[in-house]
N, CA, C and O atoms as a DFTB+ gen file, in Angstrom:
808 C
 N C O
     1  1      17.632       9.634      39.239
     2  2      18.348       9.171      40.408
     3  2      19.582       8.366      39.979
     4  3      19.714       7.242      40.462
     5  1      20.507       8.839      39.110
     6  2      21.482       8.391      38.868
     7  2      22.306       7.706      39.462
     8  3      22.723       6.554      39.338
     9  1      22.592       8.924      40.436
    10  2      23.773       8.475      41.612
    11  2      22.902       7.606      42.369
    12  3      23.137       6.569      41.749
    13  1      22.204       7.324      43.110
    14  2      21.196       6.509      44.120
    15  2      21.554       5.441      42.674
    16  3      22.538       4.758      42.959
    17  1      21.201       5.223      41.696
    18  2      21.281       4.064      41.353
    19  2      22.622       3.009      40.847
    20  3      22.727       1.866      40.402
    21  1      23.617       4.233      41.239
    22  2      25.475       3.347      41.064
    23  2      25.090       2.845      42.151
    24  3      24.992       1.635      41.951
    25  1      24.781       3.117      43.320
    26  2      25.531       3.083      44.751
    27  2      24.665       1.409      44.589
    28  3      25.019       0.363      45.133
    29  1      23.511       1.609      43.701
    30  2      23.522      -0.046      44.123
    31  2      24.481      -1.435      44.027
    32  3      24.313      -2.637      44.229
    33  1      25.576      -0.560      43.600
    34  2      26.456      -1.684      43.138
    35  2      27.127      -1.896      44.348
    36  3      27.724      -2.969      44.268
    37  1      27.288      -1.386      45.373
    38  2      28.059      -1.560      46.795
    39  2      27.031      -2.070      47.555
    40  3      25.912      -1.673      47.231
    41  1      27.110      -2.939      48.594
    42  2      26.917      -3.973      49.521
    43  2      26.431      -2.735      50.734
    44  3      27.175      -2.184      51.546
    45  1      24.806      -2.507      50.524
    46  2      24.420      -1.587      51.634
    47  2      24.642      -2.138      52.918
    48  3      25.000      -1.346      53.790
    49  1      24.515      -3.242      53.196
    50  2      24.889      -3.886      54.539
    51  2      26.075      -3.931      55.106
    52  3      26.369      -4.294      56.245
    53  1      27.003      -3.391      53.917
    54  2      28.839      -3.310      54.594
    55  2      28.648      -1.837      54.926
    56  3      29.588      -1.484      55.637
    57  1      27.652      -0.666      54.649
    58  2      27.748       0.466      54.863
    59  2      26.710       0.718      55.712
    60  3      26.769       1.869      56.147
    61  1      25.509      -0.098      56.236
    62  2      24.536       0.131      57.269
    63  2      24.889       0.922      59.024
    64  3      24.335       1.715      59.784
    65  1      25.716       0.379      58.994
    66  2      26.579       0.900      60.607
    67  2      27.487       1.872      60.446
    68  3      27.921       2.557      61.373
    69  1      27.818       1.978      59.242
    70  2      28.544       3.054      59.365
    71  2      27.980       5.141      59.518
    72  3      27.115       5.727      58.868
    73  1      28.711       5.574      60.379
    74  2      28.045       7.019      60.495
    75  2      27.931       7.737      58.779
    76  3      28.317       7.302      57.694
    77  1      27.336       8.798      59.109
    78  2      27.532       9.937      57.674
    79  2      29.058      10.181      58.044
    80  3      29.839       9.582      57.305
    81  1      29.667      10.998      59.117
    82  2      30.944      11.103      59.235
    83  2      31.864      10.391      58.161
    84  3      32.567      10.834      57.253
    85  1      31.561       9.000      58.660
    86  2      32.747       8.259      58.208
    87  2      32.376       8.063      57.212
    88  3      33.433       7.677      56.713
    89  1      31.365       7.982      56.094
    90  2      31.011       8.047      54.925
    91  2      31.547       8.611      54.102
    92  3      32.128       8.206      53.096
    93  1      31.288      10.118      54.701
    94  2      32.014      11.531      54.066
    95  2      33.579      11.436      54.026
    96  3      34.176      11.615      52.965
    97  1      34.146      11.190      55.034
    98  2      35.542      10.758      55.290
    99  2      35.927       9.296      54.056
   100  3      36.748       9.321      53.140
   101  1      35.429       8.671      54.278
   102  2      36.318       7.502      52.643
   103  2      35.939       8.690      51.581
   104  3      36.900       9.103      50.932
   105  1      34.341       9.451      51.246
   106  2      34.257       9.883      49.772
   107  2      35.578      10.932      49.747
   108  3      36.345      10.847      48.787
   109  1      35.775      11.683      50.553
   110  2      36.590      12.363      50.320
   111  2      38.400      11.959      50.116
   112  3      39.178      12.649      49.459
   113  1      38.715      10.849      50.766
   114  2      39.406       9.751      50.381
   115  2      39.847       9.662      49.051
   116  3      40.908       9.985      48.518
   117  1      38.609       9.057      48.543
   118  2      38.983       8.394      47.137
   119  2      37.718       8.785      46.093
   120  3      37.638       8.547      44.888
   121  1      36.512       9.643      47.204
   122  2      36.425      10.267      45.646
   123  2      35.102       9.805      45.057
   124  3      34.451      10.508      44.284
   125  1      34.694       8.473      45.495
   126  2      33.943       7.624      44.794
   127  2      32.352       8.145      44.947
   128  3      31.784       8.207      46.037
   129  1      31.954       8.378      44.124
   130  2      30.442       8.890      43.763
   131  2      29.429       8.026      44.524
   132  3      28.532       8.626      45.116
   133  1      29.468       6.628      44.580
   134  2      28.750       5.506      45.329
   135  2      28.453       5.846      46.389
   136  3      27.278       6.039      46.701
   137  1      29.508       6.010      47.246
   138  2      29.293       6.375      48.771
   139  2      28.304       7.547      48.637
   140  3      27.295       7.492      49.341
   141  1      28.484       8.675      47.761
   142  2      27.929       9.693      48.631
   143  2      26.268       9.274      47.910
   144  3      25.344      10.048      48.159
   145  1      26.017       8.094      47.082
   146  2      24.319       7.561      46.505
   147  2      24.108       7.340      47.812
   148  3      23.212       8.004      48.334
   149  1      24.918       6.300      48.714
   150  2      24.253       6.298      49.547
   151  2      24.171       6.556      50.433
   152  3      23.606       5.658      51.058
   153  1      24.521       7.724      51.292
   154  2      24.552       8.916      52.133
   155  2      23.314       9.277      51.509
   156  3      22.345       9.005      52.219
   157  1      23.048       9.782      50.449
   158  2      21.924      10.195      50.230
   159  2      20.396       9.616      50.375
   160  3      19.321      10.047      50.793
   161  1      20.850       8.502      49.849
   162  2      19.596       7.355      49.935
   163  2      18.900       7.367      51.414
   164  3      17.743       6.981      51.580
   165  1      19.747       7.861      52.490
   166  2      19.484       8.038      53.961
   167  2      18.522       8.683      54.010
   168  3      17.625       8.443      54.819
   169  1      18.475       9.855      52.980
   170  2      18.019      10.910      53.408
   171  2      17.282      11.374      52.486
   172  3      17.173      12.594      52.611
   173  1      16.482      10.788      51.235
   174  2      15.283      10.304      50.640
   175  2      14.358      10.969      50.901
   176  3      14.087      12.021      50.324
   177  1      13.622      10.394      51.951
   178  2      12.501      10.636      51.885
   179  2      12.524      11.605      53.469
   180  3      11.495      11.760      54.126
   181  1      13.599      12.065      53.801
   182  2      13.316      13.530      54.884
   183  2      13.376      14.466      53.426
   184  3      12.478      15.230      53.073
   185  1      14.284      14.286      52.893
   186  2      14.187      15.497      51.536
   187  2      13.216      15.579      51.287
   188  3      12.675      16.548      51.821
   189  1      12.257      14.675      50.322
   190  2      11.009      14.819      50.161
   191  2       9.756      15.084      50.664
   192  3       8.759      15.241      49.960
   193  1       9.797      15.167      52.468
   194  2       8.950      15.550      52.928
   195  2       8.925      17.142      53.281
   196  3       7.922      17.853      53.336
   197  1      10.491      17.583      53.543
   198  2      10.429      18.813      53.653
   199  2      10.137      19.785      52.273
   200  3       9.744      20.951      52.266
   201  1      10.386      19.113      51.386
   202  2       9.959      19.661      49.985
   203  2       8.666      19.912      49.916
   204  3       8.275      21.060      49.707
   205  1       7.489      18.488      50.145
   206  2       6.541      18.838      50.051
   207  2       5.889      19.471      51.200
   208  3       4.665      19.547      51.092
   209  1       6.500      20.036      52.478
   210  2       5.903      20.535      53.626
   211  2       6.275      22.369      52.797
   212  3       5.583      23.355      53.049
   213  1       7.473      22.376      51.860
   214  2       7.425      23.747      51.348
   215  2       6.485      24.026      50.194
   216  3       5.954      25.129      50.069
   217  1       6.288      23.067      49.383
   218  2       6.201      23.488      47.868
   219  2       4.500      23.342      47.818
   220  3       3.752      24.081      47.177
   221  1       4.049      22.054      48.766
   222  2       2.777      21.831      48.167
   223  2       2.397      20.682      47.413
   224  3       1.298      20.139      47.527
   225  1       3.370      20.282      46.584
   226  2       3.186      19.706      45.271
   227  2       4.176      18.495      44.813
   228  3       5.306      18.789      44.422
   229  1       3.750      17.114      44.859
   230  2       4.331      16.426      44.841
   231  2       4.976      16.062      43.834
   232  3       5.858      15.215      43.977
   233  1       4.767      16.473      42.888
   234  2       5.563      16.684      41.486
   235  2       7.325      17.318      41.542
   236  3       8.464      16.894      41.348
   237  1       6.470      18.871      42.031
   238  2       7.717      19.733      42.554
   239  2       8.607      19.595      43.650
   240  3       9.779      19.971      43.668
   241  1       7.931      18.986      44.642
   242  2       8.765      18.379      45.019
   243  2      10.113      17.063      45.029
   244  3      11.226      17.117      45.552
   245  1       9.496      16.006      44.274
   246  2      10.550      15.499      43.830
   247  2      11.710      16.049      43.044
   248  3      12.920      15.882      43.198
   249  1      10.677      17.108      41.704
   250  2      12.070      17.506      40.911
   251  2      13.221      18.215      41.552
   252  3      14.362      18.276      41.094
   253  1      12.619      18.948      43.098
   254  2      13.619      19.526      43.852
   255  2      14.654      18.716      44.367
   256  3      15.859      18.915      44.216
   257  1      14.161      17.867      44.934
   258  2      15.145      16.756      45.495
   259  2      16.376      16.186      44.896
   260  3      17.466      15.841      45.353
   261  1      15.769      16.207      43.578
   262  2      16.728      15.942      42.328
   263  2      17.563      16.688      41.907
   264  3      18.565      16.266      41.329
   265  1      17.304      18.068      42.125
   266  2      18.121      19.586      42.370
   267  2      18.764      19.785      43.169
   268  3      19.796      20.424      42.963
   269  1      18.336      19.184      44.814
   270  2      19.126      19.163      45.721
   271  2      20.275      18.393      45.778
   272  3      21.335      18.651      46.348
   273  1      19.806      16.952      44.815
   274  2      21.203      16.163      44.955
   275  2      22.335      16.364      44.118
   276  3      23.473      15.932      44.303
   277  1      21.869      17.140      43.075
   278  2      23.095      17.672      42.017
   279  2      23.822      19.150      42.848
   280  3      24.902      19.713      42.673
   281  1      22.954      19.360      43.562
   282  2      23.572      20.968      44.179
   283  2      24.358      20.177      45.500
   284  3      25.557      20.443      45.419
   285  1      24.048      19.213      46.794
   286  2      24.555      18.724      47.458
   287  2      26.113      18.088      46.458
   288  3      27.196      18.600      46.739
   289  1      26.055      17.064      45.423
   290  2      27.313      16.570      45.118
   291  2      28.293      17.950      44.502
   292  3      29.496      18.102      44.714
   293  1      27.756      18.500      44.020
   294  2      28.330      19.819      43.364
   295  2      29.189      20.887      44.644
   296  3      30.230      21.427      44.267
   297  1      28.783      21.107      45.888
   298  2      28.995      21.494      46.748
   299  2      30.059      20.744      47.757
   300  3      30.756      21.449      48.487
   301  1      30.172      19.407      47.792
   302  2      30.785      18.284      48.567
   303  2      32.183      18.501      47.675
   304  3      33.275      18.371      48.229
   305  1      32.079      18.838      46.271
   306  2      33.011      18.570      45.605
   307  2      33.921      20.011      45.910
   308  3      34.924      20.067      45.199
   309  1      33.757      21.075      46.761
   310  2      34.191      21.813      46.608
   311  2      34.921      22.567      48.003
   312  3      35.687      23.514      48.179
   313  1      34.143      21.467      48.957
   314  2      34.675      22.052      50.494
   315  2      33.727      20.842      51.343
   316  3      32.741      20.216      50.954
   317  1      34.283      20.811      52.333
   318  2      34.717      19.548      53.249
   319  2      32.770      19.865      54.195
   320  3      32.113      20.902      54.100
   321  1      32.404      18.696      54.922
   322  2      31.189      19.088      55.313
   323  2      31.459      18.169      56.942
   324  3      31.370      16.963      57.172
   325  1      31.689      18.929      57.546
   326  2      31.180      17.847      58.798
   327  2      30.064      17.191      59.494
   328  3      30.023      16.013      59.850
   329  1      28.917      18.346      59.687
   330  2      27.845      18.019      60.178
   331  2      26.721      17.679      58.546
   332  3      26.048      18.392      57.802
   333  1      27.072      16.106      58.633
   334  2      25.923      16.285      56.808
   335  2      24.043      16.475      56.910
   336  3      23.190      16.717      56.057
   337  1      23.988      16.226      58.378
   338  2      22.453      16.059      58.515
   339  2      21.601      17.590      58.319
   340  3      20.683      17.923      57.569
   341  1      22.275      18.220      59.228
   342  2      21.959      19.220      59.614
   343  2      22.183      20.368      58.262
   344  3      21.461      21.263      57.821
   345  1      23.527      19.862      57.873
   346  2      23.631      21.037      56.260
   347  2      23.049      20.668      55.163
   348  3      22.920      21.449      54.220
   349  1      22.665      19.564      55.138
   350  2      21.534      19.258      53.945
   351  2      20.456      19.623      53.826
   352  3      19.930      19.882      52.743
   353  1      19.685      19.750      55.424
   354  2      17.946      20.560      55.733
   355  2      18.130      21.766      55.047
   356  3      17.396      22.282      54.205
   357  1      19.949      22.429      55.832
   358  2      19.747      23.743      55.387
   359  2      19.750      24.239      53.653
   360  3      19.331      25.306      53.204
   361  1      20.272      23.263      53.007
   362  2      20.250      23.413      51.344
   363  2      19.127      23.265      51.415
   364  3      18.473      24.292      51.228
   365  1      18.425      22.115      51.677
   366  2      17.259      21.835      51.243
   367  2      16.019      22.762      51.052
   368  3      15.291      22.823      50.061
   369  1      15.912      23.674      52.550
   370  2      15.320      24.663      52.914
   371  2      15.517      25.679      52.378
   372  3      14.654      26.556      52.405
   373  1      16.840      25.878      51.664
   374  2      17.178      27.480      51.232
   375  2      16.675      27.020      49.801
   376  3      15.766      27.801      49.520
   377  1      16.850      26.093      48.742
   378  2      16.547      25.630      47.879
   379  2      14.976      26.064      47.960
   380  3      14.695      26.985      47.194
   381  1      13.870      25.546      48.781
   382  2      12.610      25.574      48.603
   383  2      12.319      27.039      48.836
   384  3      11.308      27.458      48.274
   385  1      12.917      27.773      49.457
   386  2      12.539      29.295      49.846
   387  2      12.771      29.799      48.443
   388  3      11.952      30.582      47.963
   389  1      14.058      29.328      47.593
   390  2      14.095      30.212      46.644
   391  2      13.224      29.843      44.865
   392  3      13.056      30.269      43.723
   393  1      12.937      28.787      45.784
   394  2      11.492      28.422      44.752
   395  2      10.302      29.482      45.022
   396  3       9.858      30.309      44.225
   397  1       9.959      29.275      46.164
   398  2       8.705      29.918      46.612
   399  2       9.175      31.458      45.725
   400  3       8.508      32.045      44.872
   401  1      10.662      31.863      46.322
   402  2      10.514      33.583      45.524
   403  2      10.457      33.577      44.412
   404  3      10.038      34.654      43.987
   405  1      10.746      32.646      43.425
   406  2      10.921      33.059      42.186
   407  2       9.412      32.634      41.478
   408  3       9.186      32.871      40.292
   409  1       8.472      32.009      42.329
   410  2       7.343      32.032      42.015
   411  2       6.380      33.228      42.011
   412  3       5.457      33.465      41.232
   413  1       6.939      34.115      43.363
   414  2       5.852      35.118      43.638
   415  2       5.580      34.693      44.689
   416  3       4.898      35.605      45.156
   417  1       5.641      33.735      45.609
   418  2       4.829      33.412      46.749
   419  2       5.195      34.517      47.975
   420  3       6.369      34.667      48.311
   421  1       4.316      35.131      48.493
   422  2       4.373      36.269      49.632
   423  2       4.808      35.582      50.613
   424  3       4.793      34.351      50.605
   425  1       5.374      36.485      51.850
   426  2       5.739      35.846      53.583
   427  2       6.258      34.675      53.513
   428  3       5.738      33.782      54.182
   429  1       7.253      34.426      52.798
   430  2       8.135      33.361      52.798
   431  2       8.878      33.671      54.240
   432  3       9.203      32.659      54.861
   433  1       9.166      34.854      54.810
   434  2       9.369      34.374      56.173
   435  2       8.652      34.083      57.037
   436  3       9.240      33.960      58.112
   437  1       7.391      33.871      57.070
   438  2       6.649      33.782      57.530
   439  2       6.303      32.581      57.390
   440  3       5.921      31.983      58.396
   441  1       6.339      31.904      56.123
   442  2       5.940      30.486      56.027
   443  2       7.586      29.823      56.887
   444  3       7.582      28.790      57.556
   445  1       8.679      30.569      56.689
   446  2      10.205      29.993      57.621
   447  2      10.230      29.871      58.870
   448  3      11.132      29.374      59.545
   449  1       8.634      30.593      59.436
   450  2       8.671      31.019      61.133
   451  2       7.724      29.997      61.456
   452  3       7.865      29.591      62.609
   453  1       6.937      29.530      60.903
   454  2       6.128      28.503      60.805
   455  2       6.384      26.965      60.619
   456  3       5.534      26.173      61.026
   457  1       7.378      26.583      60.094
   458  2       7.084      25.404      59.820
   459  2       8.675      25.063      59.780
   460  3       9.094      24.218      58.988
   461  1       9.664      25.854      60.794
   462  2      11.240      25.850      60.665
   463  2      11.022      24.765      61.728
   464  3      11.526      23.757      61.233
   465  1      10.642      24.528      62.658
   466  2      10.653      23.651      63.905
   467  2      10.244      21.895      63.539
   468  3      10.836      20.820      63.626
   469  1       8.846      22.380      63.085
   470  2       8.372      21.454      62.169
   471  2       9.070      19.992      61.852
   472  3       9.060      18.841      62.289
   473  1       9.570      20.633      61.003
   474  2      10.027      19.652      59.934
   475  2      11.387      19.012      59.640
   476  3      11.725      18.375      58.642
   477  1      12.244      19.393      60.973
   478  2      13.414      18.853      61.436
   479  2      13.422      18.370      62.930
   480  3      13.964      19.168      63.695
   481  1      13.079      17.572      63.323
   482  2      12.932      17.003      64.545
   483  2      14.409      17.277      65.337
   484  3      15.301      16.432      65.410
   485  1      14.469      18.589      65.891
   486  2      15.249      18.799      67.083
   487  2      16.202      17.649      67.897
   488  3      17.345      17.247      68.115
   489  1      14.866      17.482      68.138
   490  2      15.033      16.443      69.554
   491  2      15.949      14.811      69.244
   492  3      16.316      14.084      70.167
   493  1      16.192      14.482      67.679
   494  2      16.860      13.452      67.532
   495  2      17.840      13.987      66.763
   496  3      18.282      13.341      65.813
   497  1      18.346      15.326      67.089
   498  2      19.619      15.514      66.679
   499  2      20.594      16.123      67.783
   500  3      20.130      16.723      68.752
   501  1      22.103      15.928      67.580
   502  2      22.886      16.661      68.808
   503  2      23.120      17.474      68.569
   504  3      23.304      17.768      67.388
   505  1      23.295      18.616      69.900
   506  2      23.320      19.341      70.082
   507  2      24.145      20.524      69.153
   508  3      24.024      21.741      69.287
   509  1      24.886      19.915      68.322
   510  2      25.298      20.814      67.623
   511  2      24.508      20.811      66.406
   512  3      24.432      21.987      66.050
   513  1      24.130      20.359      65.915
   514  2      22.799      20.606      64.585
   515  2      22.086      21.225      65.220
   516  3      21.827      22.224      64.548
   517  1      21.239      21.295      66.750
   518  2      20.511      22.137      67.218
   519  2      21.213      23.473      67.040
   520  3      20.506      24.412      66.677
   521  1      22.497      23.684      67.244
   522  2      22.784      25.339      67.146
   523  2      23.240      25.576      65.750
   524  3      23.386      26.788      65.594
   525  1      23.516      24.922      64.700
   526  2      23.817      25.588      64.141
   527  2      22.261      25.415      63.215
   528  3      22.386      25.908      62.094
   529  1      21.040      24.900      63.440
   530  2      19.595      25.360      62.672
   531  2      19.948      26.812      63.415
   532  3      20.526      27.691      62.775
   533  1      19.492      27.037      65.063
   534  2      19.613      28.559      65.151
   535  2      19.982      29.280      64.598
   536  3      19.372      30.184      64.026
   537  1      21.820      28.917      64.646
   538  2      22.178      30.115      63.552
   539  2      21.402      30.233      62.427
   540  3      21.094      31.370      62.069
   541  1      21.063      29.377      61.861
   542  2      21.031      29.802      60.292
   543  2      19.272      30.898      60.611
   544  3      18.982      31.981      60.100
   545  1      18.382      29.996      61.681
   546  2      17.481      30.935      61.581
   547  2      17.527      32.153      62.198
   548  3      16.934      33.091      61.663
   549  1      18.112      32.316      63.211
   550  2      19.002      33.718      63.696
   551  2      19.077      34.411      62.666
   552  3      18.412      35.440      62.543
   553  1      20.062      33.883      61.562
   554  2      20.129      35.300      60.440
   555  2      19.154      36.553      59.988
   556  3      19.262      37.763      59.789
   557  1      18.360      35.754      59.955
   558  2      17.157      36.792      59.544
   559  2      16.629      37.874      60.065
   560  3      15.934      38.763      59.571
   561  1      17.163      37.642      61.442
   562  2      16.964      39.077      62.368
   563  2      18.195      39.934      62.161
   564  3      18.260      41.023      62.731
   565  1      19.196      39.498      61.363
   566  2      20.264      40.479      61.217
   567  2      19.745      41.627      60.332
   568  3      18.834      41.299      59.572
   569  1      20.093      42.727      60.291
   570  2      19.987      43.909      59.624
   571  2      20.235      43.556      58.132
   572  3      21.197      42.790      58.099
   573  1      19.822      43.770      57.043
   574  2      20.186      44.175      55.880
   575  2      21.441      44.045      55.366
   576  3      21.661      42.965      54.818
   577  1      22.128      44.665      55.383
   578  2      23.901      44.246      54.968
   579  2      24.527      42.781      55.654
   580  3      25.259      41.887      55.228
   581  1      23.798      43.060      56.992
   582  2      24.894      42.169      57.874
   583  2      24.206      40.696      57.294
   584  3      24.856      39.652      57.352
   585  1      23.110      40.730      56.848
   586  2      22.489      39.959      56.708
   587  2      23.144      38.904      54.947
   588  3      23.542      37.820      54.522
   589  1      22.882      40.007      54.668
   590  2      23.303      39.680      53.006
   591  2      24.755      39.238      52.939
   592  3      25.115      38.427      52.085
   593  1      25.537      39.724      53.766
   594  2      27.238      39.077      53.845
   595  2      27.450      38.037      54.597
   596  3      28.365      37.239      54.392
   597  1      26.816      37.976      55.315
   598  2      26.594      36.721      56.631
   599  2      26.206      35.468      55.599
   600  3      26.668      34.327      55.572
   601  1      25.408      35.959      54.940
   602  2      24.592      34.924      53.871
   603  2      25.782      34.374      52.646
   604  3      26.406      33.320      52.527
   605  1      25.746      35.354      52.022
   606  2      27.054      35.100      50.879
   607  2      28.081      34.593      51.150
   608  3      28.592      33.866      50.298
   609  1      28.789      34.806      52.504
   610  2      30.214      34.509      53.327
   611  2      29.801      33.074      53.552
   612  3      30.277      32.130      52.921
   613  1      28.912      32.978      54.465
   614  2      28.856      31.704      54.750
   615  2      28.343      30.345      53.895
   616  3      28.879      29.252      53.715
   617  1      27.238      30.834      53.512
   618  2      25.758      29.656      53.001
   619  2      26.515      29.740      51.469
   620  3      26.593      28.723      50.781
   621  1      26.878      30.603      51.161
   622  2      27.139      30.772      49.460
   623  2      28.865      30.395      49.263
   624  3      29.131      29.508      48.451
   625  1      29.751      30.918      49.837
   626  2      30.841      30.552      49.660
   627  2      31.644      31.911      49.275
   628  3      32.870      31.866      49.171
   629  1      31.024      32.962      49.095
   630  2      31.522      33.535      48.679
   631  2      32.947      34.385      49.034
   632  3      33.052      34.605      50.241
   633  1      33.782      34.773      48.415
   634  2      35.217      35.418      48.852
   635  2      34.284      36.659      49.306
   636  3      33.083      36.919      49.246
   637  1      35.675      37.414      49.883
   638  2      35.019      38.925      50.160
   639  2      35.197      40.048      48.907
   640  3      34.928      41.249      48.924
   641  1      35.635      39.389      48.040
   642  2      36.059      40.148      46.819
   643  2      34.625      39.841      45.873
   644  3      33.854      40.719      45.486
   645  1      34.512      38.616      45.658
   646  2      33.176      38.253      44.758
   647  2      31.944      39.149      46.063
   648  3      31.032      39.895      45.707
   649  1      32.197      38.875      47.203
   650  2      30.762      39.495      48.273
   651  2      30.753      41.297      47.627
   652  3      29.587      41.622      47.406
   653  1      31.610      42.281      47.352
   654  2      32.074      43.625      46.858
   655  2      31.564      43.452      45.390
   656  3      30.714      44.260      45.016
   657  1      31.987      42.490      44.515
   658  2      31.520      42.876      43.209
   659  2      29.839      42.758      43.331
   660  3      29.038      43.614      42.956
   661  1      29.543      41.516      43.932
   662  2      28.140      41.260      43.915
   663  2      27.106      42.769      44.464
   664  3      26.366      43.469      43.772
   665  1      27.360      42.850      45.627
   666  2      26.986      43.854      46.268
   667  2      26.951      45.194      46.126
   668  3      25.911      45.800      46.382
   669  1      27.898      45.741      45.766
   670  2      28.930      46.298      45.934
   671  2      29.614      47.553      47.095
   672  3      29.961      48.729      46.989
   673  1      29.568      46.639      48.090
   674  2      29.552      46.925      49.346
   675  2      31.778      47.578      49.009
   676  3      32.462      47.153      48.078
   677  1      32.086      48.209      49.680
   678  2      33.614      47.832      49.959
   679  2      34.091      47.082      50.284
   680  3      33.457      46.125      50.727
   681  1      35.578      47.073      50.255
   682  2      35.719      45.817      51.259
   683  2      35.918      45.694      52.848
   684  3      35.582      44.834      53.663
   685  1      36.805      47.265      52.976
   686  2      36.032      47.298      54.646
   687  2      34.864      47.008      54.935
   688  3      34.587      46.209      55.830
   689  1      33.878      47.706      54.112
   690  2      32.085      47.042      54.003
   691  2      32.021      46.104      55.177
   692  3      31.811      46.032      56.388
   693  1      32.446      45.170      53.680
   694  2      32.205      43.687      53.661
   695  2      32.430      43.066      54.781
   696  3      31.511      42.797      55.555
   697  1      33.550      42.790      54.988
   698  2      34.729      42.358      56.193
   699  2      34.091      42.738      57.689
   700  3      33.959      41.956      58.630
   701  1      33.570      44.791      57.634
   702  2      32.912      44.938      58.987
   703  2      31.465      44.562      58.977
   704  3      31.189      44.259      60.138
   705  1      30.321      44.429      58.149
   706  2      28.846      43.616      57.844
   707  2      29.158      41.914      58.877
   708  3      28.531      41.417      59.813
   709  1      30.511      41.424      58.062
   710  2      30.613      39.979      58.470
   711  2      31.147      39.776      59.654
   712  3      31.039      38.720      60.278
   713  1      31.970      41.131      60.169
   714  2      32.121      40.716      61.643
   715  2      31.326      40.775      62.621
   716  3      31.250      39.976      63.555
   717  1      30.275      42.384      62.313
   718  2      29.207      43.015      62.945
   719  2      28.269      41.811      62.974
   720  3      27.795      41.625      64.095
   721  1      27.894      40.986      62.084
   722  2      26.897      39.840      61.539
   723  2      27.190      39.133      62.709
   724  3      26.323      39.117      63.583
   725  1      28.487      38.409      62.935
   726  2      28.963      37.587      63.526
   727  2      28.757      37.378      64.880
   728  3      28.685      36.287      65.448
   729  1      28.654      38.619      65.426
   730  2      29.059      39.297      66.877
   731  2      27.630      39.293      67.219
   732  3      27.429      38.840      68.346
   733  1      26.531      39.681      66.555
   734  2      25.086      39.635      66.052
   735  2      24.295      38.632      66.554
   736  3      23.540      38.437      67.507
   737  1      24.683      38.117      65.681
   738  2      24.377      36.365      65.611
   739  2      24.827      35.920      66.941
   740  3      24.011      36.087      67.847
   741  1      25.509      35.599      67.123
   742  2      26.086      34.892      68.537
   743  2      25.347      35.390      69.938
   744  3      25.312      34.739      70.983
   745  1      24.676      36.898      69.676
   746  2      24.132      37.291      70.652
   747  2      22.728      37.090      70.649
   748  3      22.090      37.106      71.701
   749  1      21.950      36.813      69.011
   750  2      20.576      36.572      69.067
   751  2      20.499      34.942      69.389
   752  3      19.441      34.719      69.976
   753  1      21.401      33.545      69.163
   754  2      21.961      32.333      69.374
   755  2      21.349      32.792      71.111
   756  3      20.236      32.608      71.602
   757  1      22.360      33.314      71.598
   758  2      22.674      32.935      73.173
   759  2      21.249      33.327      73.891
   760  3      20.646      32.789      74.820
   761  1      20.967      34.427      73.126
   762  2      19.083      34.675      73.673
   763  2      18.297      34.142      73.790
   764  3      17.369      34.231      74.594
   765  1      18.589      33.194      72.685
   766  2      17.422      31.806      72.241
   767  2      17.747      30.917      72.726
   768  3      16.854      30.086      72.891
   769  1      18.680      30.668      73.064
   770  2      19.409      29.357      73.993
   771  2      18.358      29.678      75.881
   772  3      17.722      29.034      76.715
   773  1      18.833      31.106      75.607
   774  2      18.265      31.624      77.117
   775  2      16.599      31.355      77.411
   776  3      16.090      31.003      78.475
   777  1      15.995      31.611      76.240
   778  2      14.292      31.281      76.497
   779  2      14.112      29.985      76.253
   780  3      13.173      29.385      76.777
   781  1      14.916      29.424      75.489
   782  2      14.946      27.653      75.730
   783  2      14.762      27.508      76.444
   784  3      13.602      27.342      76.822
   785  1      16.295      27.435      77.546
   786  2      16.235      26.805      78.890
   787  2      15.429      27.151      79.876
   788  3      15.161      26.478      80.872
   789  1      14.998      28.324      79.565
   790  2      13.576      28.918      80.621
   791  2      12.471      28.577      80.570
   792  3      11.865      28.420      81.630
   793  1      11.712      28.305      79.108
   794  2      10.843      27.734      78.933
   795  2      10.867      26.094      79.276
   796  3       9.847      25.576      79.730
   797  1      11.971      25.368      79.059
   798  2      11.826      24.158      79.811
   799  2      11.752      23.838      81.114
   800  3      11.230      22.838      81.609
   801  1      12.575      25.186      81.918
   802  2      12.595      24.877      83.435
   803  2      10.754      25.019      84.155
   804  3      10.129      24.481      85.069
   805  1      10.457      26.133      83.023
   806  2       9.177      26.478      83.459
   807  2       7.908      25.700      83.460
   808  3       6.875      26.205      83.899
């Protein structure tokens, strides 16, 4: 816990009131590694519980966390983040899924359909972390291609040139997967929005 342990050098009580927003906004400023210890420090022990609500194992789970925070600063350093609550579950979560595969563990979507609600409390986040968890769990009903470019484009970073070598989709491919994805998505989003509000009226 490296970084968690600079940030002790800054005055947590001058940074207690302050949002993640504005957190993110000075690191990106000036840069300083401190701030983002303790942005993180926030978010401790939700990391660690969703780790161990994936992995099982409290061992493995920490070392993930520790993975997550070198992959979170590694990522911050490379493109701007607005919503930090909500895109950290989603590292966090994609991180533990790709544990589970490289273990062998079966119905990893299945364990994603299970325990996606779970372990991010909805209800104390706004409304826009609520849609964009959808999206991300939306994806999975996308088809195959649309799925895999939707994924790479967005969650990964990838250009549409690296999405073609990887794949090796074309680049019309590519370009129509990510629009088709897009158009997709927004329509499985608005569905789920729709049995939301029905199921609550009901």
């Amino acid at each position: 816990m490296h970084l968690l342990n600079k940030s002790q050098n800054l005055n947590k009580k001058e940074f207690k009131h302050i949002s993640d927003q504005d957190l993110l906004a000075q690191y990106y400023s000036n840069r300083d590694n401190r701030l983002l210890g303790i942005l993180l420090q926030r978010y401790t022990l939700l990391l660690l519980g969703v780790c161990m609500k994936y992995l099982k194992n409290e061992e493995a789970a920490k070392d993930a966390v520790q993975q997550i925070f070198l992959k979170v600063i590694h990522e911050l350093q490379r493109y701007q983040v607005q919503f930090f609550k909500s895109w950290l579950y989603m590292i966090a979560r994609n991180h533990c899924l790709m544990q589970l595969r490289n273990h062998g563990v079966k119905n990893v979507a299945e364990i994603k359909e299970d325990i996606a609600e779970e372990e991010f409390p909805l209800q104390q986040q706004v409304e826009r972390e609520k849609l964009l968890l959808l999206v991300e769990t939306s994806v999975d009903e996308l088809n195959y291609d649309q799925k895999t470019c939707i994924t790479l484009f967005y969650l990964n970073k990838k250009s549409y040139q690296q999405i073609t070598e990887q794949t090796g989709f074309s680049l019309m491919q590519v370009k129509s997967f990510i629009q088709n994805g897009k158009r997709n998505l927004k329509l499985l989003v608005e569905k789920k929005l729709r049995e939301k509000n029905n199921g609550r009226a009901e």
